[in-house]
FIMI-125049 format. One record per residue (C-alpha): residue number from 1; y, z, x; residue in three letters. Coordinates in steps of 0.25 Angstrom, whole numbers, plus 5000, padded with zeros to 4 digits. Layout:
% residues N
NODE    n    yy    zz    xx  res
NODE  NUM     Y     Z     X  ala
...
This chain:
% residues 256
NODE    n    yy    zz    xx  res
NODE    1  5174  5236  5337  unk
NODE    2  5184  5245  5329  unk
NODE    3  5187  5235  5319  unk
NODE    4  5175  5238  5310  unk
NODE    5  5181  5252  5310  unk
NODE    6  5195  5249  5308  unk
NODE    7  5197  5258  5296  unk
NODE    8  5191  5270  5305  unk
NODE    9  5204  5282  5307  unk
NODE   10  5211  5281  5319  unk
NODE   11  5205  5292  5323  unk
NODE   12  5190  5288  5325  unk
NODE   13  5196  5275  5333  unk
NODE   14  5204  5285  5344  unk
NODE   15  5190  5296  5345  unk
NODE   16  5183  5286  5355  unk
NODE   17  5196  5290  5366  unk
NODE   18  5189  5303  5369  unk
NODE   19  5177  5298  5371  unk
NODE   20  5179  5287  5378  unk
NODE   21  5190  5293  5386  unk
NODE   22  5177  5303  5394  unk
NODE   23  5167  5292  5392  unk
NODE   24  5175  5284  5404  unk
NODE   25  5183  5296  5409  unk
NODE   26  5168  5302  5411  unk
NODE   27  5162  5291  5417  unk
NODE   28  5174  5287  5426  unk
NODE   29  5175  5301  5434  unk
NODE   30  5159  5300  5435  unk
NODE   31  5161  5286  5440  unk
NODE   32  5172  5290  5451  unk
NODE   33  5167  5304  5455  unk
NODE   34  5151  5300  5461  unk
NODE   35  5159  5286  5466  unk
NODE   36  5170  5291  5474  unk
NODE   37  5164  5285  5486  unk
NODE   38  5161  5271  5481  unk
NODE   39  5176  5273  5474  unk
NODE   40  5182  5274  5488  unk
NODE   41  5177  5261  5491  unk
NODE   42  5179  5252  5478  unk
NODE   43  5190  5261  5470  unk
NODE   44  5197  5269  5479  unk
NODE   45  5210  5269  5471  unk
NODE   46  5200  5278  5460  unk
NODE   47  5206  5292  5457  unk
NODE   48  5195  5300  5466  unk
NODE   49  5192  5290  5478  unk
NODE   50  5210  5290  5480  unk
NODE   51  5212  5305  5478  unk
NODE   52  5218  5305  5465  unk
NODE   53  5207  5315  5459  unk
NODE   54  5198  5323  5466  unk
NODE   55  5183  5325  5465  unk
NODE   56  5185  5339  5459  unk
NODE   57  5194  5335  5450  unk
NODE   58  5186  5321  5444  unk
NODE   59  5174  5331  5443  unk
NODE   60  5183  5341  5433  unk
NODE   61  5187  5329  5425  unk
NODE   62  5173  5322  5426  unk
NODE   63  5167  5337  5419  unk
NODE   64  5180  5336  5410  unk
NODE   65  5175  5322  5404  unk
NODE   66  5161  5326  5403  unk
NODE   67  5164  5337  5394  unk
NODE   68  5174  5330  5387  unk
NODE   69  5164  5318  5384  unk
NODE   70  5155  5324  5379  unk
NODE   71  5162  5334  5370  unk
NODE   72  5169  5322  5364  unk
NODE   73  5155  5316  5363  unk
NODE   74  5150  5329  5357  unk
NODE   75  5162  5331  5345  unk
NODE   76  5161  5314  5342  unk
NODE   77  5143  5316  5339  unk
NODE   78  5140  5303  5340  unk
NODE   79  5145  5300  5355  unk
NODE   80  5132  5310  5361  unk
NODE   81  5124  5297  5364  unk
NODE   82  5134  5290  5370  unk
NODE   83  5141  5301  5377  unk
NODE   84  5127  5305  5381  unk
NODE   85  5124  5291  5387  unk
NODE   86  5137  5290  5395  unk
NODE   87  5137  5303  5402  unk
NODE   88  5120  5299  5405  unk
NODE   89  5126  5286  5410  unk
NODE   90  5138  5292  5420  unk
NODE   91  5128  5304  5425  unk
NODE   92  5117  5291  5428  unk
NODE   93  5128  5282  5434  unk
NODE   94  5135  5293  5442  unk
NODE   95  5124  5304  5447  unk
NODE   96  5110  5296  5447  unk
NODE   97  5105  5287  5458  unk
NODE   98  5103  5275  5448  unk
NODE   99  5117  5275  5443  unk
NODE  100  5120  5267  5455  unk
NODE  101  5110  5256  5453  unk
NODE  102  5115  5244  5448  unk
NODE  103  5104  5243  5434  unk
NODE  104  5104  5257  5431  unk
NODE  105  5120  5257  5432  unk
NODE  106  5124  5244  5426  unk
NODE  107  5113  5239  5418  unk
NODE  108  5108  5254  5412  unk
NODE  109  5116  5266  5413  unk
NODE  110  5133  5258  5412  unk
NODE  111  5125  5249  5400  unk
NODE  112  5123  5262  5392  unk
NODE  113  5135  5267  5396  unk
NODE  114  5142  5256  5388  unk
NODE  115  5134  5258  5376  unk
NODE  116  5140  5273  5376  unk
NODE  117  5154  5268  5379  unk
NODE  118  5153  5259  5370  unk
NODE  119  5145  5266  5358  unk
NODE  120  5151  5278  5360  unk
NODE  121  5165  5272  5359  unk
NODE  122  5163  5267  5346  unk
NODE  123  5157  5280  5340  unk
NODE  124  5168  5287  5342  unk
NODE  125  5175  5277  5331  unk
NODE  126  5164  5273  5322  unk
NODE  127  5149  5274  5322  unk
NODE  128  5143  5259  5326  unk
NODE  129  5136  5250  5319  unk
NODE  130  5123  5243  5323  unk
NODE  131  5130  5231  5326  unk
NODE  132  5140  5240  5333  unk
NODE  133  5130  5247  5342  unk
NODE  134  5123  5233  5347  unk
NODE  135  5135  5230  5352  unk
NODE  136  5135  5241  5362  unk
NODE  137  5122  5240  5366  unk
NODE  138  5123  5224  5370  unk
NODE  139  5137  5227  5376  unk
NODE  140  5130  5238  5383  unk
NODE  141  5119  5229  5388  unk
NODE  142  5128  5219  5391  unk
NODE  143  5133  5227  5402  unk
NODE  144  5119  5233  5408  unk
NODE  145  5119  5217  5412  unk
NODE  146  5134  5215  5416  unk
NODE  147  5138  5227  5424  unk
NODE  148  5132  5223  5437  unk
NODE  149  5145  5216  5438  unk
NODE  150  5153  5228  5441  unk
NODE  151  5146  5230  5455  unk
NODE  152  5148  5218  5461  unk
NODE  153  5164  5224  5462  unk
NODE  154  5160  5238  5471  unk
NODE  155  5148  5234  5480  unk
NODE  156  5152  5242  5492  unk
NODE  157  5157  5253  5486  unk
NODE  158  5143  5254  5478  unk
NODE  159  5137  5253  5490  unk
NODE  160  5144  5264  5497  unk
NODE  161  5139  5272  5484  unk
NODE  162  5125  5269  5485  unk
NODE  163  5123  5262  5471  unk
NODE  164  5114  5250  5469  unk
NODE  165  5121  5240  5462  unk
NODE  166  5116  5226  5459  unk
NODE  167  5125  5219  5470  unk
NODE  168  5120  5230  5480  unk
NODE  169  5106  5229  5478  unk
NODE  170  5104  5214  5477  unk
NODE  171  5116  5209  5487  unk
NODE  172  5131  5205  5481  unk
NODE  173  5129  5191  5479  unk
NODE  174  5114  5192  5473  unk
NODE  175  5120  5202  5461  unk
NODE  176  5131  5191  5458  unk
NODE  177  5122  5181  5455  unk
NODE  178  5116  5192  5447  unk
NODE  179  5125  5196  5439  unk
NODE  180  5130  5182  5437  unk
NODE  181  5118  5173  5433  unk
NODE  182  5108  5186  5428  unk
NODE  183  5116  5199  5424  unk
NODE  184  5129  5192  5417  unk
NODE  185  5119  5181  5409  unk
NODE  186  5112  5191  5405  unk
NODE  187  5124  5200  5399  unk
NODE  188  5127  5189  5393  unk
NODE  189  5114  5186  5385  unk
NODE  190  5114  5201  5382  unk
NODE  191  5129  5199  5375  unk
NODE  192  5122  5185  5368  unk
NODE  193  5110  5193  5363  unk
NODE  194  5120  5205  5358  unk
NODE  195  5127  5196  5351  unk
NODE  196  5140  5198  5356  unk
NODE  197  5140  5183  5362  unk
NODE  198  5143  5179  5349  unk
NODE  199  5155  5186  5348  unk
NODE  200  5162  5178  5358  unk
NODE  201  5153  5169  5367  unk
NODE  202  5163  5159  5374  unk
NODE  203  5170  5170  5381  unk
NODE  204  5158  5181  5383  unk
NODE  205  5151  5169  5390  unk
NODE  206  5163  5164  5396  unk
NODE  207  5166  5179  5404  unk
NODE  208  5152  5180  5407  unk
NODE  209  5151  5167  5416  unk
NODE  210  5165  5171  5420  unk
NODE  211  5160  5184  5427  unk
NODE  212  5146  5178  5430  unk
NODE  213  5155  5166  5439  unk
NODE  214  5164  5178  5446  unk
NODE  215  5152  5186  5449  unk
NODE  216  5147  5177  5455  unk
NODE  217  5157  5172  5464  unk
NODE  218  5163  5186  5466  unk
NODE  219  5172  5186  5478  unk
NODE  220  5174  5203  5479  unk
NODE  221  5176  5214  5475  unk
NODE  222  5189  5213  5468  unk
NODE  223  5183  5201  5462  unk
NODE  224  5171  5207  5458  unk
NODE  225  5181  5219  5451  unk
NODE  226  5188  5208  5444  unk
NODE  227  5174  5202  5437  unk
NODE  228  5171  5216  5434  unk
NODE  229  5184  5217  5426  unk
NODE  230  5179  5204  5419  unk
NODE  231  5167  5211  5416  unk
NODE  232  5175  5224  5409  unk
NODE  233  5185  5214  5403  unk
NODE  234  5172  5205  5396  unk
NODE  235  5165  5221  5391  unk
NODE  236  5179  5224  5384  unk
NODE  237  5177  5207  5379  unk
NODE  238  5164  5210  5372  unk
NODE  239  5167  5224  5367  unk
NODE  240  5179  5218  5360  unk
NODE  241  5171  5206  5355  unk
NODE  242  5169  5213  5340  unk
NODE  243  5181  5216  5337  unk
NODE  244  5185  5200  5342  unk
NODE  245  5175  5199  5331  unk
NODE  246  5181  5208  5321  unk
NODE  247  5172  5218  5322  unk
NODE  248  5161  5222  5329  unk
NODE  249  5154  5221  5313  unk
NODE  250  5154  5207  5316  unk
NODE  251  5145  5207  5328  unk
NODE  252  5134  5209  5319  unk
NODE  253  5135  5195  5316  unk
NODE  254  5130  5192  5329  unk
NODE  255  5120  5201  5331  unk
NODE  256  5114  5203  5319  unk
């Protein structure tokens, strides 16, 4: 996506590190400090669940990054929205009841989380165009229908914590015929409607059938983990998909 705006100083390309830097730093000590326990089952080499950092201590940090955030947010102006939208998403995934269910989690509040990420992340080196702005919001629905997949890799420790995730509230073999036959087609429909098929639709296709085939035969965990990574691996694919296209300019052939 930084083609378009190549001739932009070095400067503006650089702004997005601060940022970006408390987006997931804020996030990540939010994540680990109310998941200590399920931590101790599924991540226990994590910083709090081995000793490495205490309780009080990730809480100072935790303040450190909320203040630093939004002050960053504050100085840029045009990162208030998405700042605001990022710390409403963490506070509903981390303190509310509903953060642990598997649509208001996956499919609602970690969707909008990537429109912020993703949004605010370009802000800080230019404004986006219309076209540009699309973009996010399909990648962003695109996940609301993919993200399921990332619970099929902690089920005991999300037991343990008390969240309702798809796989615990319907039975472990049930969701992976969900996710495979429903959830993952449907992602992929999303990306065809969006327009981003068009970009590349041999090899979009090809990694949806791919993780739609090891879902459904999962074996374990670690397993699981791997097709999660999969998963990560095909988000950076489509994000990267303008600029295998030039520039993101040109996805407006596709979708307009």
């Amino acid at each position: 996506m930084a083609v378009k705006h190549a001739s932009l100083p070095a400067w503006n390309v650089v702004r997005f590190v601060p940022w970006g830097a408390c987006f997931i730093y804020f996030f990540t000590l939010s994540n680990q400090l109310v998941g200590l326990e399920e931590d101790r089952i599924n991540k226990p080499d994590r910083p709090l669940p081995s000793g490495k950092v205490t309780v009080k201590g990730a809480r100072r940090r935790w303040a450190i990054a909320l203040v630093a955030f939004v002050a960053v947010a504050l100085l840029n102006g045009r990162l208030i929205v998405e700042t605001a939208t990022w710390v409403g998403t963490t506070v509903f995934l981390c303190w509310t009841p509903y953060g642990g269910h598997w649509f208001w989690r996956n499919s609602v509040a970690l969707s909008a989380g990537a429109w912020a990420l993703l949004s605010g992340m370009y802000k800080t080196v230019a404004m986006p165009t219309r076209s540009e702005e699309r973009f996010f919001i399909v990648v962003a629905i695109w996940l609301a229908t993919a993200m399921q997949i990332q619970d099929l890799r902690d089920i005991e420790g999300d037991k343990r914590t008390g969240r309702r995730t798809l796989p615990i509230v319907v039975g472990g073999r049930q969701s992976r015929w969900l996710i495979s036959l429903a959830f993952l087609p449907l992602s992929y429909v999303v990306l065809w409607v969006g327009g981003i098929i068009s970009m590349a639709p041999a090899s979009v296709a090809a990694a949806h059938a791919l993780l739609a085939y090891r879902i459904l035969f999962g074996t374990g965990a670690g397993y699981d983990d791997r097709t999660y990574m999969l998963f990560a691996c095909l988000f950076c694919y489509i994000l990267a998909l303008p600029i295998w296209c030039r520039s993101i300019a040109d996805y407006q052939v596709y979708v307009e």
